[in-house]
C-alpha positions as CSV (number, residue, x, y, z in Angstrom):
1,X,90.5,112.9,65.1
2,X,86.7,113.4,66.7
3,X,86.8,109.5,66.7
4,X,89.6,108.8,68.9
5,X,88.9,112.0,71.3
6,X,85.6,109.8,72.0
7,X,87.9,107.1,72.5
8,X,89.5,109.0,74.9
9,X,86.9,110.1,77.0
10,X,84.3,107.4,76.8
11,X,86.1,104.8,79.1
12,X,86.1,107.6,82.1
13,X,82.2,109.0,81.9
14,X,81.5,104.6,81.4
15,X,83.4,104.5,84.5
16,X,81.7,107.8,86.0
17,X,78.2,106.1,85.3
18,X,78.9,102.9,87.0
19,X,80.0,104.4,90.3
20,X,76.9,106.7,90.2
21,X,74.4,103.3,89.4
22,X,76.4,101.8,92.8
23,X,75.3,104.9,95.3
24,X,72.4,102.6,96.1
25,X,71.3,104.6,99.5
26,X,71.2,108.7,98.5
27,X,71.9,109.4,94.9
28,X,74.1,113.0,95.1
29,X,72.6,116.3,93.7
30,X,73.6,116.2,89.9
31,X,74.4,120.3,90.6
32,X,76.9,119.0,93.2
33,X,78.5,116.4,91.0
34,X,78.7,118.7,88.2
35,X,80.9,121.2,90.4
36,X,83.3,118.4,91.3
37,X,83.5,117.6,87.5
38,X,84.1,121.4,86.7
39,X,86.3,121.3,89.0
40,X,88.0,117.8,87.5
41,X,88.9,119.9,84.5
42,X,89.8,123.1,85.9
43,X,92.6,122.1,88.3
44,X,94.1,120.3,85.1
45,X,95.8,123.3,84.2
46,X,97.4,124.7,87.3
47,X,98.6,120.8,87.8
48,X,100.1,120.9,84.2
49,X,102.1,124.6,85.5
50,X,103.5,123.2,88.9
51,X,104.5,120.2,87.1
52,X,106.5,121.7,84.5
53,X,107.6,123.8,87.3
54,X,109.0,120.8,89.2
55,X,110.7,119.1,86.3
56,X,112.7,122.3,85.5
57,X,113.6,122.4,89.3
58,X,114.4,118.6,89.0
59,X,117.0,119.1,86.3
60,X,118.4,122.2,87.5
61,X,119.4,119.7,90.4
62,X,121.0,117.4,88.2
63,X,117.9,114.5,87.6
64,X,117.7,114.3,84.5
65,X,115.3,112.8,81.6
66,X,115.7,108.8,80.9
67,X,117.8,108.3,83.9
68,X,116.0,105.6,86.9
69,X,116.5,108.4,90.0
70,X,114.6,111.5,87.8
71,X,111.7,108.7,86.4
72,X,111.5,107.4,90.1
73,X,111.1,110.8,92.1
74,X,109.3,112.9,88.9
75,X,106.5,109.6,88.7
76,X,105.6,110.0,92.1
77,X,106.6,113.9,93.2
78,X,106.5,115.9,90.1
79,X,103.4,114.4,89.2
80,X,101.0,111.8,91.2
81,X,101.7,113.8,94.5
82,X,100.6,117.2,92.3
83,X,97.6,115.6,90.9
84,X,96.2,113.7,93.3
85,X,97.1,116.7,95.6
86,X,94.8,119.0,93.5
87,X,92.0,116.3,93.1
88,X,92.4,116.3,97.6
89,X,92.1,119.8,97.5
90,X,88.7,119.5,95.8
91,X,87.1,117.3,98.5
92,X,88.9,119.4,101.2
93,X,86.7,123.0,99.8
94,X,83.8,121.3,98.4
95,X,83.1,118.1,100.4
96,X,84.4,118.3,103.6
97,X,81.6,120.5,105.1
98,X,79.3,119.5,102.9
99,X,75.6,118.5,104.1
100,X,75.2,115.9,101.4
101,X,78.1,114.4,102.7
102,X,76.5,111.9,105.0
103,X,77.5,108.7,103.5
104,X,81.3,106.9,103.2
105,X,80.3,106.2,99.6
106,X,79.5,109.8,98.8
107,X,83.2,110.4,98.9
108,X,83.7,107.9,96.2
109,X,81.1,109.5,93.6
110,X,82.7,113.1,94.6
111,X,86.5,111.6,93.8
112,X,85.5,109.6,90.7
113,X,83.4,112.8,89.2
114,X,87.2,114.9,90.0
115,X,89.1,112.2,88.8
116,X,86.8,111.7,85.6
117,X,87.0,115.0,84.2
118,X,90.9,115.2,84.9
119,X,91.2,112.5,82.9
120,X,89.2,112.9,80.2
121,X,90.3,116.5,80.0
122,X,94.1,114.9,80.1
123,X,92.9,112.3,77.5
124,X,92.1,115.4,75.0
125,X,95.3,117.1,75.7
126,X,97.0,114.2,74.9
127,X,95.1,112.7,72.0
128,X,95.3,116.5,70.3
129,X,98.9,116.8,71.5
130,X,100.3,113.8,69.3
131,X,97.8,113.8,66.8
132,X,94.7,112.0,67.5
133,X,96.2,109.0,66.8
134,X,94.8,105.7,67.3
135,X,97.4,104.2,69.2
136,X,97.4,107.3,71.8
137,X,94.1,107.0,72.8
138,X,94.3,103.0,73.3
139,X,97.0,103.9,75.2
140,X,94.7,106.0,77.6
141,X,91.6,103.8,77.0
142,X,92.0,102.6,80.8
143,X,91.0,105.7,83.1
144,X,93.8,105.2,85.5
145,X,92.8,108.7,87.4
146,X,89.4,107.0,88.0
147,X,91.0,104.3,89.7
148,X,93.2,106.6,91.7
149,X,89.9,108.2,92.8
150,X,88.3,105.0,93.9
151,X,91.4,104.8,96.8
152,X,90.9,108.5,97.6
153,X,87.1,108.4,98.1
154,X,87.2,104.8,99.9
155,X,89.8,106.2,102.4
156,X,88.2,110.4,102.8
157,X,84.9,108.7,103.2
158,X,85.9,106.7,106.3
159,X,87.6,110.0,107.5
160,X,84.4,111.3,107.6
161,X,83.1,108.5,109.6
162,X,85.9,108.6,112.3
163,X,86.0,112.3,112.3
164,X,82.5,113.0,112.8
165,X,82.3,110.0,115.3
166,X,84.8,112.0,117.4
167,X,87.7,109.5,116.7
168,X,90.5,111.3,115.7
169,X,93.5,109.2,115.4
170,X,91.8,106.6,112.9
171,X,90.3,109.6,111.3
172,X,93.8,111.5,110.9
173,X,95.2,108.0,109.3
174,X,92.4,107.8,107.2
175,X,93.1,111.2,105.3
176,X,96.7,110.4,105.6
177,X,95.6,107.3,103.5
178,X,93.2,109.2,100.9
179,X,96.4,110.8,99.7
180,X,99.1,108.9,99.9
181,X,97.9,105.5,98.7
182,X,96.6,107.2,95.3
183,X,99.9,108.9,95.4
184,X,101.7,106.1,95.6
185,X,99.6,103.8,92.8
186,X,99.7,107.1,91.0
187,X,103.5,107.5,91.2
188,X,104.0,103.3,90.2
189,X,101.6,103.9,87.1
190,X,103.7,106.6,85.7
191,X,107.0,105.0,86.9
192,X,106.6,102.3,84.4
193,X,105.1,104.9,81.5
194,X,108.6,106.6,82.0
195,X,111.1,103.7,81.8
196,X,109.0,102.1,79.2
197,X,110.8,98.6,77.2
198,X,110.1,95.9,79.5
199,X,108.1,97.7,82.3
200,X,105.4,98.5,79.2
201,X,104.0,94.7,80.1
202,X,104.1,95.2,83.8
203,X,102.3,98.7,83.3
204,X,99.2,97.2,81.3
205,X,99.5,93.9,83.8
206,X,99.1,96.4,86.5
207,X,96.5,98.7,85.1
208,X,94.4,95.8,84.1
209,X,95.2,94.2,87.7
210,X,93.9,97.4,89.6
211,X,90.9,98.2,87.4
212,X,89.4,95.2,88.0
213,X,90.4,95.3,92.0
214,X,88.7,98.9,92.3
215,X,85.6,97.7,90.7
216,X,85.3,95.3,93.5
217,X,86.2,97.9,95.6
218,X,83.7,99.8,94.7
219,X,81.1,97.1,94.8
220,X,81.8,95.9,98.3
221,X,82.1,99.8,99.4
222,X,78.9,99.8,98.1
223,X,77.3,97.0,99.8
224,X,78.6,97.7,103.0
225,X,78.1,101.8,102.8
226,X,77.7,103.8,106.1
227,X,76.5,106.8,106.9
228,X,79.1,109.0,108.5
């Protein structure tokens, strides 16, 4: 059991550790980072109640479990927009005003130490929840919230930019984007977890796909980092 809870959350604090290695300009306060992280795990729990919320409100309006409509709008309402909502509201009380803040690339080390802890937090719950087995936590090895978080950070970072620049309109897409577009790669990830059978090889296609796209991502965000 201890084993393959390591499993579990190894993969997201690797993860964690490389984005931190690529803030090349300003490394961020380790006090900040660990109230992002806190925070990670924290908003875990109200996401799980408003979730379970949502699904009960889902059925009671006739979507219900194993059919496409319920998988399509629970993937990416009753869950991605509720988690990647809660991991927004993080940067929007403990970033946004924020005098570290003064780097695009800050926003991705803020985002990954949110979407870290989720995750690895998750991972637990889930591991515990069916047992610890092996096969749960291979299941999870990929940290799909820490990909999620390399979108959201790219995007709220160059909000920043815009927004301190005193270019609103780009800066109002770009938060637009720092939700939406994890939403959205969010709510496709756990589409195919819920239909399952065929869509299992086009989940871990995608997963694999994306992982090593945000790595890039994060490199060149890195290379190219700004301050704002």
């Amino acid at each position: 059991m201890d084993k393959a809870v390591l499993f579990g959350v190894i993969p997201p604090i690797l993860v964690l550790i490389y984005v931190y290695y690529m803030d090349k300009i300003e490394k961020e306060p380790i006090g900040l980072l660990a109230k992002f992280f806190i925070a990670g795990i924290i908003i875990a729990i109200p996401a799980a109640i408003v979730e379970g919320i949502l699904d009960f409100v889902f059925q009671i309006a006739g979507l219900f479990p194993g059919t496409l409509i319920y998988s399509a709008v629970s993937a990416v309402f009753g869950v991605a927009l509720v988690e990647e909502g809660f991991k927004f509201l993080c940067l929007e009380i403990f970033a946004k005003k924020n005098k570290e803040f003064d780097y695009r690339f800050d926003a991705i080390v803020y985002t990954m130490c949110v979407g870290i802890a989720f995750a690895a937090f998750e991972n637990i719950l889930y591991i515990v929840s069916y047992g610890a087995g092996w096969d749960i936590a291979f299941a999870r090895l990929l940290p799909g919230h820490s990909i999620f978080a390399v979108f959201m950070g790219f995007y709220y970072g160059n909000w920043k930019g815009y927004f301190d620049a005193g270019n609103l309109e780009p800066a109002k897409k770009m938060k637009m984007k720092s939700l939406w577009i994890p939403v959205l790669l969010h709510g496709f990830y756990d589409f195919c977890c819920f239909i399952g059978g065929p869509l299992t090889y086009v989940f871990f296609a995608y997963l694999i796909g994306l992982t090593i796209f945000a790595l890039r991502f994060v490199k060149k965000a890195s290379a190219t980092d700004l301050p704002v």
